[in-house]
C-alpha distance (Angstrom), angle and dihedral (degrees) to the residues before:
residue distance angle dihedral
X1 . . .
X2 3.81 . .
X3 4.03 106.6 .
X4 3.78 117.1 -102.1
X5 3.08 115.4 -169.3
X6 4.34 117.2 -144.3
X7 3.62 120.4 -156.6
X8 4.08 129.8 -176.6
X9 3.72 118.3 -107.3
X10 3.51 119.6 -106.2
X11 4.37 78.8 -144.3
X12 3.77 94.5 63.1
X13 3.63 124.5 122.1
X14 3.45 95.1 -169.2
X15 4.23 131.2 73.9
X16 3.97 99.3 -99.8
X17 3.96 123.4 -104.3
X18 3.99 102.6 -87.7
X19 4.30 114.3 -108.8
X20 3.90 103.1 10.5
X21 3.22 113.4 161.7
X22 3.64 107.7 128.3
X23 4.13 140.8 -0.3
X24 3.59 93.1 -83.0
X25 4.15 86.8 54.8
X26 3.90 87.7 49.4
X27 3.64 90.6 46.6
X28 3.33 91.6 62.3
X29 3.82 101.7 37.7
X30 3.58 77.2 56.2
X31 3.86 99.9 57.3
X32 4.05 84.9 36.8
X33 3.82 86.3 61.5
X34 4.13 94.7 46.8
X35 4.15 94.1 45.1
X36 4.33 85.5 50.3
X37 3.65 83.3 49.9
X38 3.54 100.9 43.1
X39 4.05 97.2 43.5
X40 4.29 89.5 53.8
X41 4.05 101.8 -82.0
X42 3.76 118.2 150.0
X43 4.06 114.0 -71.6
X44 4.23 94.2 -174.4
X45 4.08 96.9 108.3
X46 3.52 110.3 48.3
X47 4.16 127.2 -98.6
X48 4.25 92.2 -127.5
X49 3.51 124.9 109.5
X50 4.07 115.6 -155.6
X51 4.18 105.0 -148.5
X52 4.15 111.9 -166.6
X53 3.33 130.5 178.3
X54 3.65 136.8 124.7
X55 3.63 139.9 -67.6
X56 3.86 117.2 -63.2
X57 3.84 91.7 -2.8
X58 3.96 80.5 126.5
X59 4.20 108.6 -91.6
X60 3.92 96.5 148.9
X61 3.47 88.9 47.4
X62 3.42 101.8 48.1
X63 4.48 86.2 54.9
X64 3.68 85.4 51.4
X65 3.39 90.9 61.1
X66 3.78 101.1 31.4
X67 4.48 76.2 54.9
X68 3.81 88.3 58.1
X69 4.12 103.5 41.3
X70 3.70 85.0 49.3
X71 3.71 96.9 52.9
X72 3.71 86.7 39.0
X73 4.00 91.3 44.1
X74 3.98 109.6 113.7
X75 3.53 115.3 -97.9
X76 3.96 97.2 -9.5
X77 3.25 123.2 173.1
X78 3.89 103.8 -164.7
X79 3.46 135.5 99.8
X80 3.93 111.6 -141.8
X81 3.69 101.3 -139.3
X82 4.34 105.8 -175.5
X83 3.94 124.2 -164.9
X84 3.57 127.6 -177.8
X85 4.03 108.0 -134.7
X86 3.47 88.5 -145.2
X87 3.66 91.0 66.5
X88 3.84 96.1 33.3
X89 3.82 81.9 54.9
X90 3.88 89.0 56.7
X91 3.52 100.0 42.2
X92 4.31 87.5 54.8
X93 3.26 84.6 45.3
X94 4.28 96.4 57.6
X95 3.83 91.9 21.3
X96 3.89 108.9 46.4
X97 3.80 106.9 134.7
X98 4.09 84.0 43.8
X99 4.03 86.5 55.2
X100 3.60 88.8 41.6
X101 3.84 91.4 59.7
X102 3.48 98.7 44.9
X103 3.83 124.6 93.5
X104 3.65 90.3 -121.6
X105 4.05 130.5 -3.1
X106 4.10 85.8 -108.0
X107 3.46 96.8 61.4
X108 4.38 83.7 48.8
X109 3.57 96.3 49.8
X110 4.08 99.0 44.8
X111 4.19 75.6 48.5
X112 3.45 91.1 62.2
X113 3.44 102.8 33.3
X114 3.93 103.6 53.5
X115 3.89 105.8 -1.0
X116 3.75 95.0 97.2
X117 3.65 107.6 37.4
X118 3.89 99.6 27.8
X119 3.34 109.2 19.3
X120 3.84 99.8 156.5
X121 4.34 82.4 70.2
X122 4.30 95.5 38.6
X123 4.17 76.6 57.9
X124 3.85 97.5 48.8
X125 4.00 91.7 48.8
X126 3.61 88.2 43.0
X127 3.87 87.7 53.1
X128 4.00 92.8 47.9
X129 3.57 84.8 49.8
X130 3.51 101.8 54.9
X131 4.01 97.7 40.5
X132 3.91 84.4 47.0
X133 3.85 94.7 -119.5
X134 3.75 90.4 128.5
X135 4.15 129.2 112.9
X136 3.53 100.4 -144.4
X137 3.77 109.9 -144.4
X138 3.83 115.6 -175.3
X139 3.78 103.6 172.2
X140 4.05 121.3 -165.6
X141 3.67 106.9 10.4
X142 3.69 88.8 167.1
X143 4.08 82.3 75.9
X144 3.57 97.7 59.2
X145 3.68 92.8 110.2
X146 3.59 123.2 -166.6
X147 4.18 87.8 -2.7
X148 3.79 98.1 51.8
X149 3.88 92.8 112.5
X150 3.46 93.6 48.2
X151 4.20 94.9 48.4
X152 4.05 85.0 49.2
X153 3.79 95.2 47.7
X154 4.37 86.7 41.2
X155 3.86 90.3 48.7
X156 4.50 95.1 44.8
X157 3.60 89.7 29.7
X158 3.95 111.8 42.5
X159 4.14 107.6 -0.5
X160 4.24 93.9 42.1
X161 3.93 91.7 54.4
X162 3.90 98.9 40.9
X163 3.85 79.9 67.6
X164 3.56 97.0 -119.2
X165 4.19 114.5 161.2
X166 3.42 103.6 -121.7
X167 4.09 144.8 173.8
X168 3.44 114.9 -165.1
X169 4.00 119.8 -177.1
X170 4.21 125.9 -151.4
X171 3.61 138.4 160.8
X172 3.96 101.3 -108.8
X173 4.25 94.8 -122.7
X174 4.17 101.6 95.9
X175 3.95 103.6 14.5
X176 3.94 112.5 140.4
X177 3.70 96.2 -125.2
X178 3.82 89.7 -165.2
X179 4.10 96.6 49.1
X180 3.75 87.6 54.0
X181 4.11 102.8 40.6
X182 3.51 101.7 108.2
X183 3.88 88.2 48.7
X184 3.84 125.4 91.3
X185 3.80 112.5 -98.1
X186 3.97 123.2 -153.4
X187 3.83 131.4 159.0
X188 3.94 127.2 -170.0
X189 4.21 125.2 -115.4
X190 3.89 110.4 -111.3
X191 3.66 113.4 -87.8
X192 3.43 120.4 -94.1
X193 4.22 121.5 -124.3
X194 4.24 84.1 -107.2
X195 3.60 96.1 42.4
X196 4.16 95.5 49.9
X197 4.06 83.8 44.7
């Protein structure tokens, strides 16, 4: 894995995750946050951490490698479910009474995406889903399009209070500071020459 390194916002509301330096550090503030949940700890501010920072400074690749620590991670117990917004967007777009339906628009997409063809796996993300074992990773919600408001409202408003653990990634320019102030806020360092080779 090339080193990226994750810094707190200066825009947060809340006290920063403790030791983040790098995916594998969020990885495991991420399971940290799941076990308190699971073994009775408070569930009031949401689970979801909202990382910003600008284009190429290495998003995608940081959830590719917050993916692998977590299914490396001892003795985890989620399942790191990742969605491109851009495609999420698409789907909502093509599918709206179908995400309308649905109990929340990640349920709808995994629906369409596997449900047909490979149903035995749309049922296994379902049932992560539903027993809140999932890592929710929405990547790019800058490229939402026309239905970015309504992704940030669905993920503060309906995904955020279910309790799923989520990451979701954004360039900073457009972000409704106030929809996402009770949620975690990180940002990456700029790449180095070495790490963008």
């Amino acid at each position: 894995c090339v080193p990226i390194e994750v810094v707190a916002s200066r825009t947060a509301a809340r006290a920063p995750l403790p030791d983040l330096r790098d995916a594998k550090g969020l990885s495991a503030s991420l399971r940290e946050l799941h076990r308190e949940r699971c073994e009775g700890g408070a569930t009031a501010a949401p689970a979801c951490v909202l990382l910003t920072a600008g284009p190429a400074a290495g998003k995608t690749s940081l959830m590719s490698q917050v993916v692998m620590h977590t299914l490396n991670g001892e003795s985890s117990e989620l399942v790191p479910i990742l969605i491109k917004v851009q495609k999420l967007q698409r789907r909502l777009l093509d599918h709206g009474d179908e995400f309308a339906a649905s109990w929340n628009w990640l349920d709808a997409h995994l629906r369409l995406e596997y449900a047909n063809e490979h149903p035995e796996v749309y049922r296994m993300l379902r049932q992560a889903l539903l027993a809140r074992r999932a890592l929710v990773l929405l990547d790019g919600l800058d490229e939402a399009g026309t239905e970015r408001d309504a992704i940030e409202r669905h993920v503060a408003e309906v995904l955020a209070p279910q309790g799923h653990v989520m990451v979701v990634t954004s360039r900073p320019a457009g972000i409704d500071e106030g929809r996402f102030a009770q949620i975690y806020r990180l940002g990456l360092a700029p790449l180095t020459p070495e790490q963008q080779e």
